[in-house]
Structures are given as C-alpha cells and as structure tokens.
C-alpha positions as CSV (number, residue, x, y, z in Angstrom):
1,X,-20.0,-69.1,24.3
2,X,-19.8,-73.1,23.5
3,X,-22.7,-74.5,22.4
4,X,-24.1,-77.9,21.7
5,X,-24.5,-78.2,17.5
6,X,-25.8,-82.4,17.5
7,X,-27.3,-83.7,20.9
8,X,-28.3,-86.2,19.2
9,X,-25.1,-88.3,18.6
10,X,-23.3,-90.5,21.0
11,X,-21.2,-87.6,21.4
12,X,-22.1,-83.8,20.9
13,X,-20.6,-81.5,18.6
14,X,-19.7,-78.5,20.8
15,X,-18.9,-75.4,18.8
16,X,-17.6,-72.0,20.1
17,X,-17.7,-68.7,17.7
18,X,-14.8,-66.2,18.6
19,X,-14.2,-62.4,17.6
20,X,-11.1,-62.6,16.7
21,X,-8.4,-65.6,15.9
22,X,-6.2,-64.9,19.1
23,X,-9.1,-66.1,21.4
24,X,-10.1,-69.0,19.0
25,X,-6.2,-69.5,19.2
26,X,-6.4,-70.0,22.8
27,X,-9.5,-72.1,22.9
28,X,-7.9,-74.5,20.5
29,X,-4.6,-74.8,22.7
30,X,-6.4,-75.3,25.8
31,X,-8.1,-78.5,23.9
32,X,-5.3,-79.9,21.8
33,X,-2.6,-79.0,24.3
34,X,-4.4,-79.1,28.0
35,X,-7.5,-81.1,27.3
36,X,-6.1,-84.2,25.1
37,X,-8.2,-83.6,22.0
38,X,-7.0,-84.7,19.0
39,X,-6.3,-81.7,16.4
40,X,-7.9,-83.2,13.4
41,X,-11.4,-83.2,15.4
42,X,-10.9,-79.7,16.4
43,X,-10.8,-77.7,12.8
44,X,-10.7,-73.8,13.2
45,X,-12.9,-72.2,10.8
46,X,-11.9,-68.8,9.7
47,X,-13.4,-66.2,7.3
48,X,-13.8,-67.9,4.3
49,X,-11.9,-66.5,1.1
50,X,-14.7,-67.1,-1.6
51,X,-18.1,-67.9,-1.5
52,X,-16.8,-71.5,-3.2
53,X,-14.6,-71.5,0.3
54,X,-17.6,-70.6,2.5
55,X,-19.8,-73.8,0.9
56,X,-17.0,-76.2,1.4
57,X,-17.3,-74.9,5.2
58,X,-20.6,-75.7,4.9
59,X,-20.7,-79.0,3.7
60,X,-17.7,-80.2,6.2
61,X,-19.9,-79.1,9.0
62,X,-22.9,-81.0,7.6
63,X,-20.7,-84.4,6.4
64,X,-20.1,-84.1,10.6
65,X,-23.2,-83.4,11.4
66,X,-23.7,-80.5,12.0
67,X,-27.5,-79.7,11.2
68,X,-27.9,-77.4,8.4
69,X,-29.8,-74.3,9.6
70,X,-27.1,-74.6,12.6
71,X,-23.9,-75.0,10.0
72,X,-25.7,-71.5,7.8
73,X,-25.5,-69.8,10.9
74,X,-22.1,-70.5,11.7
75,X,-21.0,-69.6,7.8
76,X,-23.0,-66.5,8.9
77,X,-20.7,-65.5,11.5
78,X,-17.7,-66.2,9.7
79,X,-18.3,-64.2,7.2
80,X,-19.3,-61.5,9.6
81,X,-15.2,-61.7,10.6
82,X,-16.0,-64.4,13.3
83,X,-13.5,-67.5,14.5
84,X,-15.3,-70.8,14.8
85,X,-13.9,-73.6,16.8
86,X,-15.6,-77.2,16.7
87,X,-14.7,-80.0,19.1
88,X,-16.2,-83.3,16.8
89,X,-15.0,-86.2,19.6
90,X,-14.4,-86.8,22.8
91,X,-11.1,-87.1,24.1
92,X,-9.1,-90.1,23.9
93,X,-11.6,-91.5,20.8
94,X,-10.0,-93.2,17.9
C-alpha cells in the first residue's frame, strides 16, 4: 500500500513496498507509461546486494528526503526480499 514518506515538501514523496518485482514492475509502468511520470523520479529499489549497497539506498532516500527512521524501514523491507517503488515529483515537473 502507497504511503506518504515527506508531507512536508511542496510535493510528497509517495512510496509503495511490493512482494515481489512483477508487482513493483507493474506499478512502475502504470506511472512512467500511463501516468506521465518521469523515470528518473521513479527509482525501484530492489534487495540490496551488500550491506555497502543497502547504505547507498539509504542515503539516496535521505539526499530526497526521505526521513531517516522512514528510509531504515524501507532498507528493512528490502532486505526482507521486498520491491520498493518511490514516486519523488509530480507529473509534468522539470
């Protein structure tokens, strides 16, 4: 289920964890393809390889702004075999 990681930004970074990447796979279409989102503001996170990997998530989450209990969490998941899909802008945004 979606939920709101940053309300407050001028726009809210929306994140969505997935069991598996087919279902993160079709979330990601629907925004890139059907929706208009850009695919650079719409990273995929997938089960990090290292723990060195699973820090740089970490960081790019925060550097967005993700806050930093939130972005744990999400590494949480990830390494639990989870599919994380964040939506950084609105459509349309340079």
């Amino acid at each position: 289920m979606p939920e709101t990681l940053n309300k407050n930004r001028e726009m809210p970074i929306i994140g969505g964890v997935f069991p598996d990447t087919s279902k993160a796979q079709e979330a990601y279409n629907e925004l890139t393809r059907k929706q208009g989102y850009d695919s650079l503001d719409v990273p995929m996170y997938v089960h990090p390889k290292s723990e060195q990997q699973a820090h740089d998530y970490r960081a790019e989450l925060v550097s967005r702004g993700v806050a930093p209990s939130q972005a744990k969490r999400y590494i949480d998941a990830l390494k639990d075999e989870r599919v994380l899909v964040v939506v950084y802008r609105r459509r349309g945004r340079s």
